[in-house]
PAVO-937561 format. One record per residue (C-alpha): residue number from 1; residue in one letter; y, z, x. Coordinates in steps of 0.5 Angstrom, whole numbers, padded with zeros to 4 digits. Example, Ala and Ser with C-alpha at 12.3 -4.5 7.8 and 13.67 -1.06 7.14 Angstrom:
BEGIN
{pt 1; 'A'; {-0009; 0016; 0025}},
{pt 2; 'S'; {-0002; 0014; 0027}},
This chain:
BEGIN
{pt 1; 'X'; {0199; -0051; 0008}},
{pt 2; 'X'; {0193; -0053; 0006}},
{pt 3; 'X'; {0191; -0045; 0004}},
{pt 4; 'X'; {0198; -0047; -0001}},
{pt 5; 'X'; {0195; -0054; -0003}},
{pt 6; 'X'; {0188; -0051; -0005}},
{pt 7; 'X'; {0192; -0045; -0010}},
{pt 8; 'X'; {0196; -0050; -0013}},
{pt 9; 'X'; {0190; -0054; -0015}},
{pt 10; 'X'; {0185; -0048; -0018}},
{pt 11; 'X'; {0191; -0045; -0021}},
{pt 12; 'X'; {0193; -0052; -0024}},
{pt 13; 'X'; {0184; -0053; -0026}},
{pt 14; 'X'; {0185; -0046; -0029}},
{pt 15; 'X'; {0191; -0047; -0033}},
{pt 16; 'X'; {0188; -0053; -0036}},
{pt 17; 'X'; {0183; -0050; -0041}},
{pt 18; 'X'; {0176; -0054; -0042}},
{pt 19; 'X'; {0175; -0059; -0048}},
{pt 20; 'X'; {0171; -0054; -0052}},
{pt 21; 'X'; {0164; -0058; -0053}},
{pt 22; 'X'; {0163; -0060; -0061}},
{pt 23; 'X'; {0156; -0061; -0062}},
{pt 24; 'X'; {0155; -0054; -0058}},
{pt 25; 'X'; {0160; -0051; -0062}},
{pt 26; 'X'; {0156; -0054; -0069}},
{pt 27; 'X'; {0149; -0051; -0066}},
{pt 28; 'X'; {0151; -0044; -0063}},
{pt 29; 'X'; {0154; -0044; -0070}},
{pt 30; 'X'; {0148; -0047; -0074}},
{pt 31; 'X'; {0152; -0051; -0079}},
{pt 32; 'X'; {0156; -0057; -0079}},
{pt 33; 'X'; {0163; -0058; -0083}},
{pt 34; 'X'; {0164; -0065; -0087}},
{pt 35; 'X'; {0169; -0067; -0089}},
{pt 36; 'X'; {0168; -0071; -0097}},
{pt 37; 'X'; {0173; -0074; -0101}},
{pt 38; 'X'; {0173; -0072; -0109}},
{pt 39; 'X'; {0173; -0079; -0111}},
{pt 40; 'X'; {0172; -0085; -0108}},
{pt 41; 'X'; {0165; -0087; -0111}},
{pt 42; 'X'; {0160; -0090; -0109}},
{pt 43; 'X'; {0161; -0088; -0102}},
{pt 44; 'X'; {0164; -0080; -0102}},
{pt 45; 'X'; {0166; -0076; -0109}},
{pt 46; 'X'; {0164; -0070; -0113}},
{pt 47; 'X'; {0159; -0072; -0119}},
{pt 48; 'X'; {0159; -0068; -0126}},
{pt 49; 'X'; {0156; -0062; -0124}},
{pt 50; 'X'; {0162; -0061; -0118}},
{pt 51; 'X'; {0157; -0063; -0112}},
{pt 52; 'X'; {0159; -0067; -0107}},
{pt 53; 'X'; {0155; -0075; -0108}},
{pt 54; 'X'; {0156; -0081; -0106}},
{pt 55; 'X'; {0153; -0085; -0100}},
{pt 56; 'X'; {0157; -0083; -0094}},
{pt 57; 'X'; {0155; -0076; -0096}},
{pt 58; 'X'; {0148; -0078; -0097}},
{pt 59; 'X'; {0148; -0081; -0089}},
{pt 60; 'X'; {0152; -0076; -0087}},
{pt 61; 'X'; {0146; -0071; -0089}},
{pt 62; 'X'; {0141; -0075; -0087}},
{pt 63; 'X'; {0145; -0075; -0081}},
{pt 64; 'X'; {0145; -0067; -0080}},
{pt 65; 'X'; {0137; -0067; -0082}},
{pt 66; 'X'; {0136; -0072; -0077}},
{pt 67; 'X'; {0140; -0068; -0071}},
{pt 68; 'X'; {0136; -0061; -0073}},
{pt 69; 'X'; {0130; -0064; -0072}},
{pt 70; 'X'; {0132; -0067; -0065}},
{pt 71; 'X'; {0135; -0061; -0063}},
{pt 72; 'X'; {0129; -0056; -0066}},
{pt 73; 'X'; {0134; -0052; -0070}},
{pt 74; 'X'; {0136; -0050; -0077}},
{pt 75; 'X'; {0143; -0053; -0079}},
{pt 76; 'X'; {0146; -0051; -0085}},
{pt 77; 'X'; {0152; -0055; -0087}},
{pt 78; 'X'; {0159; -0053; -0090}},
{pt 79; 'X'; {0164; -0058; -0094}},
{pt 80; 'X'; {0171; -0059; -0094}},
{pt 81; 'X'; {0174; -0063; -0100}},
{pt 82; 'X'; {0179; -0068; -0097}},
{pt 83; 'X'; {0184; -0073; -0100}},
{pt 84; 'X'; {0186; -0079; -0096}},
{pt 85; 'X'; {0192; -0077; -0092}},
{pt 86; 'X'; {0188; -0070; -0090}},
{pt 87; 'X'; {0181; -0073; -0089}},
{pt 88; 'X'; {0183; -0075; -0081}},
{pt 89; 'X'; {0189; -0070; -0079}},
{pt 90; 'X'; {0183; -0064; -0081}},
{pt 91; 'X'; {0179; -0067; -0076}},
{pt 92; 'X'; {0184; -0066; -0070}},
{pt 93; 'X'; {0185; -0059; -0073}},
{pt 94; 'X'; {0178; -0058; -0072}},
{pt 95; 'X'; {0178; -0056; -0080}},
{pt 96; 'X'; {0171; -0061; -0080}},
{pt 97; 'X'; {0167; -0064; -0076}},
{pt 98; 'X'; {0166; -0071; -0079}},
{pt 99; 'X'; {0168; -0074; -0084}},
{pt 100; 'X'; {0164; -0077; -0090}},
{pt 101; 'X'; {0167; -0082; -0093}},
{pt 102; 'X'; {0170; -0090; -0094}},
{pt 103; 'X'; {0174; -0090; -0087}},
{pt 104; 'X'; {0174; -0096; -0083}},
{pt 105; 'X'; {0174; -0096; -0076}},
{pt 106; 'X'; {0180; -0098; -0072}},
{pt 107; 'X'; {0184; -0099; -0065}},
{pt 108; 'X'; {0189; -0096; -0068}},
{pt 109; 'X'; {0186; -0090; -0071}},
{pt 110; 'X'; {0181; -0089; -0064}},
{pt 111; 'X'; {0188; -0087; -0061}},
{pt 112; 'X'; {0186; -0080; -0064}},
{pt 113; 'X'; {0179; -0081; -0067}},
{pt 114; 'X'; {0172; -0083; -0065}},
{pt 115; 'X'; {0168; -0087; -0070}},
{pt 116; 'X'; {0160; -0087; -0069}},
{pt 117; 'X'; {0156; -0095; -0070}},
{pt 118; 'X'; {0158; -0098; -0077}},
{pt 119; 'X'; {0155; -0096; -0083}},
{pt 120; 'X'; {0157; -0101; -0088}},
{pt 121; 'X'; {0162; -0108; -0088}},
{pt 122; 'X'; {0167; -0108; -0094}},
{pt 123; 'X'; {0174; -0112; -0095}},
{pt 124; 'X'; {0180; -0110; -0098}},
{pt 125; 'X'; {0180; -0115; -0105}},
{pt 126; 'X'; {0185; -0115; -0111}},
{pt 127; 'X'; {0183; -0113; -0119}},
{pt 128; 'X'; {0188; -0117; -0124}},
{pt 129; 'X'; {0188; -0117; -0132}},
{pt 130; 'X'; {0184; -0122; -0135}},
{pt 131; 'X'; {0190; -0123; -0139}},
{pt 132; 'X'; {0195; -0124; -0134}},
{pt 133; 'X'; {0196; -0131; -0133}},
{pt 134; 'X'; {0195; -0132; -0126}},
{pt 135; 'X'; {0189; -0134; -0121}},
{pt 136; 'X'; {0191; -0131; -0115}},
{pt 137; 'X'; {0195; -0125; -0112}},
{pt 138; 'X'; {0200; -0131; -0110}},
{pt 139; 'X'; {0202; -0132; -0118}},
{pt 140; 'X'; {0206; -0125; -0120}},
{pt 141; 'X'; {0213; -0127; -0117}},
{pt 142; 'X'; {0216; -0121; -0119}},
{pt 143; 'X'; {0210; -0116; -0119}},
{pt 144; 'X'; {0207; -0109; -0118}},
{pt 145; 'X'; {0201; -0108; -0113}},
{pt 146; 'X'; {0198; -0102; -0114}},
{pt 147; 'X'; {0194; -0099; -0108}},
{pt 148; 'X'; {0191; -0092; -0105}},
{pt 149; 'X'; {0196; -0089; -0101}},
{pt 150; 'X'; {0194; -0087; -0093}},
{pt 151; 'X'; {0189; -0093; -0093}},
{pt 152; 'X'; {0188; -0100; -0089}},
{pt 153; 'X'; {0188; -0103; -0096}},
{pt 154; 'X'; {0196; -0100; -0096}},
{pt 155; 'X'; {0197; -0104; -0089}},
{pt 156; 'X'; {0194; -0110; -0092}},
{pt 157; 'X'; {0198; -0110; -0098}},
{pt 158; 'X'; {0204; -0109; -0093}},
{pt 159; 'X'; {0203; -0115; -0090}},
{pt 160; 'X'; {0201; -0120; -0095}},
{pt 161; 'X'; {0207; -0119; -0098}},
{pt 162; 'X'; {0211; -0119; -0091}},
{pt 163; 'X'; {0208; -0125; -0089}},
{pt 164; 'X'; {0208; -0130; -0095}},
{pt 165; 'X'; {0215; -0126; -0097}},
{pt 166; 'X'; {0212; -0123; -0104}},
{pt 167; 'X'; {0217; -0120; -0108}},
{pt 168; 'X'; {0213; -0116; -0110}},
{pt 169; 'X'; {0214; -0107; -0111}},
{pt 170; 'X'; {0209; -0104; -0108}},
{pt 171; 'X'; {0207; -0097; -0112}},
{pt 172; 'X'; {0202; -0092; -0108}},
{pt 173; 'X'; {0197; -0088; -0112}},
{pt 174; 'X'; {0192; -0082; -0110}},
{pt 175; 'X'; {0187; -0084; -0114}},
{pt 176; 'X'; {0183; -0091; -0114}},
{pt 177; 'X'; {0182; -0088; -0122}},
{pt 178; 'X'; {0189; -0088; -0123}},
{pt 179; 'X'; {0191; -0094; -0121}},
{pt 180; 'X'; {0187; -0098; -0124}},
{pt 181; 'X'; {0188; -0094; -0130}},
{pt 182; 'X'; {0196; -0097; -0130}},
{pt 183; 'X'; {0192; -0104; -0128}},
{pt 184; 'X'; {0188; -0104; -0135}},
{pt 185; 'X'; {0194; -0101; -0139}},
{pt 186; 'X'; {0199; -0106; -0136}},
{pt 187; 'X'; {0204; -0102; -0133}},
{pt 188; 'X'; {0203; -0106; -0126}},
{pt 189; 'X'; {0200; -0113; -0124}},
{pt 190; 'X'; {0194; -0113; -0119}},
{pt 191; 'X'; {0191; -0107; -0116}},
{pt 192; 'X'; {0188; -0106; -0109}},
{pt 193; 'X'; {0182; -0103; -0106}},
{pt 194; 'X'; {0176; -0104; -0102}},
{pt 195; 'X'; {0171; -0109; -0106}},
{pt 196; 'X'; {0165; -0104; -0106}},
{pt 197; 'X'; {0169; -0099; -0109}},
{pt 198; 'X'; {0173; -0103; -0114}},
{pt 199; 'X'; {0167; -0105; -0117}},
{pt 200; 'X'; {0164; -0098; -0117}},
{pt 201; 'X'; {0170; -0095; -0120}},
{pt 202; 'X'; {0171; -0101; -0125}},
{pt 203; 'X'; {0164; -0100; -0128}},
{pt 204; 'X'; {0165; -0092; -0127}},
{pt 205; 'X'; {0172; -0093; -0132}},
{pt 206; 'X'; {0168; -0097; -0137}},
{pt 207; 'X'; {0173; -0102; -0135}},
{pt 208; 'X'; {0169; -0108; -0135}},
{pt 209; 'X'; {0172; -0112; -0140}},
{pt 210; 'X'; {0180; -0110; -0138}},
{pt 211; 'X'; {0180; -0111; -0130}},
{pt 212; 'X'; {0177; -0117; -0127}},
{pt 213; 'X'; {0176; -0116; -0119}},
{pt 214; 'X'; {0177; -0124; -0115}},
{pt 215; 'X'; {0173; -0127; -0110}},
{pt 216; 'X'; {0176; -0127; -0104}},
{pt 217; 'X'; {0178; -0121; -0099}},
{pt 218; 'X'; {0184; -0120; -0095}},
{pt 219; 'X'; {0180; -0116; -0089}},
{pt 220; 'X'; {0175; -0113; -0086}},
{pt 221; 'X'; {0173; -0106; -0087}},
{pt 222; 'X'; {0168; -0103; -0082}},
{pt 223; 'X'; {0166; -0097; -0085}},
{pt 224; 'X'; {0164; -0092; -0079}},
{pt 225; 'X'; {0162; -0084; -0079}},
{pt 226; 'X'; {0169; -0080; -0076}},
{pt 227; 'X'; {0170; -0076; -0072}},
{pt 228; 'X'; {0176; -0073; -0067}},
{pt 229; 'X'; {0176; -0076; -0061}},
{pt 230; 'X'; {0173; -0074; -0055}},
{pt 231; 'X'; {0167; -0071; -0058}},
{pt 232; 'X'; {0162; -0075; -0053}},
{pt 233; 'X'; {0156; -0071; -0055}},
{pt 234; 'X'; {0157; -0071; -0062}},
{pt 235; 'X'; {0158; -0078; -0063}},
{pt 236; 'X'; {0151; -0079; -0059}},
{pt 237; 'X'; {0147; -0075; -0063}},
{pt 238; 'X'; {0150; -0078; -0070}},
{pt 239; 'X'; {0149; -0085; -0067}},
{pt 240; 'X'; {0141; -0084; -0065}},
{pt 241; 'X'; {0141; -0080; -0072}},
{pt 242; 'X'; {0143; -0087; -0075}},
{pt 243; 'X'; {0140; -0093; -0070}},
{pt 244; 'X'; {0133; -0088; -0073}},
{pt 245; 'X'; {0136; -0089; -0080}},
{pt 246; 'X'; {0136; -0096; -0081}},
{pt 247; 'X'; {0130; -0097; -0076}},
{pt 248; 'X'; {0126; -0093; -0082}},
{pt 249; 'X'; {0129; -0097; -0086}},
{pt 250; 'X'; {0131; -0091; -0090}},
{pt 251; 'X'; {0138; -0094; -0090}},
{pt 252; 'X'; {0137; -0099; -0095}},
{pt 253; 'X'; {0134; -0094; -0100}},
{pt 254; 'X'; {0139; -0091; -0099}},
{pt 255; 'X'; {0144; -0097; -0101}},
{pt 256; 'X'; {0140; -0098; -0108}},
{pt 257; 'X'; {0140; -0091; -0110}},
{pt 258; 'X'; {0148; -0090; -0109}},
{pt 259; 'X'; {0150; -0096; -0110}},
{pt 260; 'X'; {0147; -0099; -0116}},
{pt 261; 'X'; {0148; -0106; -0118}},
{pt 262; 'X'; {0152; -0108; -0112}},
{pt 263; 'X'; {0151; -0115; -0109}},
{pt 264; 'X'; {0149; -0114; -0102}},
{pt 265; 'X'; {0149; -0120; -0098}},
{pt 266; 'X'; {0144; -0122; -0093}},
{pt 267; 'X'; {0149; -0122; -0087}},
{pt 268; 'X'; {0150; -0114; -0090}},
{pt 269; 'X'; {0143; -0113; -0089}},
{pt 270; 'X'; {0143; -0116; -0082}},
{pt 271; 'X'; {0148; -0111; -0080}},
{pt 272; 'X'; {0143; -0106; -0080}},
{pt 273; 'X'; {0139; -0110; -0075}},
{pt 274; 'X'; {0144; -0111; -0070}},
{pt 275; 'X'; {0148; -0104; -0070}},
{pt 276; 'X'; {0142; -0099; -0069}},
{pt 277; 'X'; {0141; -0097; -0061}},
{pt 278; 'X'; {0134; -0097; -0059}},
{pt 279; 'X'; {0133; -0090; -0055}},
């Protein structure tokens, strides 16, 4: 009975494969694959010349440096570009390794995900037309949101309009460039997005004087590095690659290189002191 017991439990051990080892993987490869988004600047995009810029990609690739100088090792690194909705089932599929771009880390998204410490605070906020007559989102009865789709933002959007019964249409887009577009030329009322980005872009667009963003924000953004749940040894060695970083202080060069004019408050600062993990 017991030599029966014992059999079962072997062949039960063998038929489980093992959880293959990323950050293994990654070294034996001697190179790591990073997923990127083509255009969600300042933080993952592609600039004039088609290369991959923004900062979520420069730490990312600060990152991978500083994990090759741990580990002794030369690692080269292989981009995969990404839109939203591909960004995070490429990583459960194993298609990338970490994802470099604006993604805020969630309970819901940690049932499938592993997200390092917090790279960067945003909150979802709206864009409006200086000529639309209204001082909050509260005032476009009848309107038209715009929001990117396969994002927190969209979920916000979602509630806001539920819980403050809004009769407001929801319309998803697949670029924030797109959206504010339709914003400037009227076809809809308020568009949605992380602050950070929204300024970047409206500035990026030249839109300046057609799109206004409000003050307030509707959430808290955490921004993280992303990568498939599970992956212990990965999220180490990206987690002692950032608590260096922001040690250094290269973070905040970092900030102003790709981030150009963007108010960063005192508490965003602080962040950066709070987060780090001593070794």
């Amino acid at each position: 009975m017991l030599r029966t017991i014992a059999a079962a439990c072997v062949a039960a051990v063998i038929a489980v494969p093992a959880s293959a080892d990323a950050l293994k993987e990654i070294l034996d490869r001697g190179s790591i694959k990073l997923g990127i988004r083509s255009s969600a600047p300042p933080f993952s995009y592609l600039d004039g010349n088609g290369a991959p810029a923004g900062l979520a990609v420069s730490l990312c690739n600060a990152v991978v440096r500083e994990i090759a100088r741990h580990q002794k090792i030369r690692l080269g690194i292989e981009y995969k570009v990404l839109d939203a909705k591909q960004r995070f089932p490429a990583l459960i599929n194993r298609e990338t390794d970490l994802h470099c771009g604006p993604a805020s880390a969630t309970l819901e998204r940690r049932k499938t995900l592993d997200f390092s410490i917090i790279y960067f605070v945003d909150g979802a906020a709206a864009a409006v037309r200086p000529d639309g007559n209204f001082d909050t989102i509260f005032d476009t009865d009848g309107g038209t949101f715009g929001v990117l789709g396969g994002t927190t933002t969209l979920g916000v959007v979602q509630d806001l309009v539920a819980r403050n019964s809004l009769n407001a249409t929801i319309k998803q887009f697949d670029s924030h460039g797109a959206g504010l577009s339709e914003l400037a030329a009227s076809e809809i009322d308020v568009y949605f997005g992380d602050q950070a980005i929204l300024f970047f872009q409206i500035e990026r667009l030249g839109l300046i004087d057609d799109v206004q963003v409000f003050e307030d924000v509707f959430s808290f953004e955490p921004y993280a590095i992303v990568m498939k749940r599970g992956e212990d040894d990965l999220r180490l060695a990206v987690d002692r690659a950032l608590s260096k970083i922001y040690e250094t202080g290269l973070i905040y060069q970092m900030i102003l290189s790709e981030l150009d004019n963007y108010p960063l408050s005192t508490e965003a600062k602080t962040l950066y002191l709070v987060v780090g993990l001593p070794e």
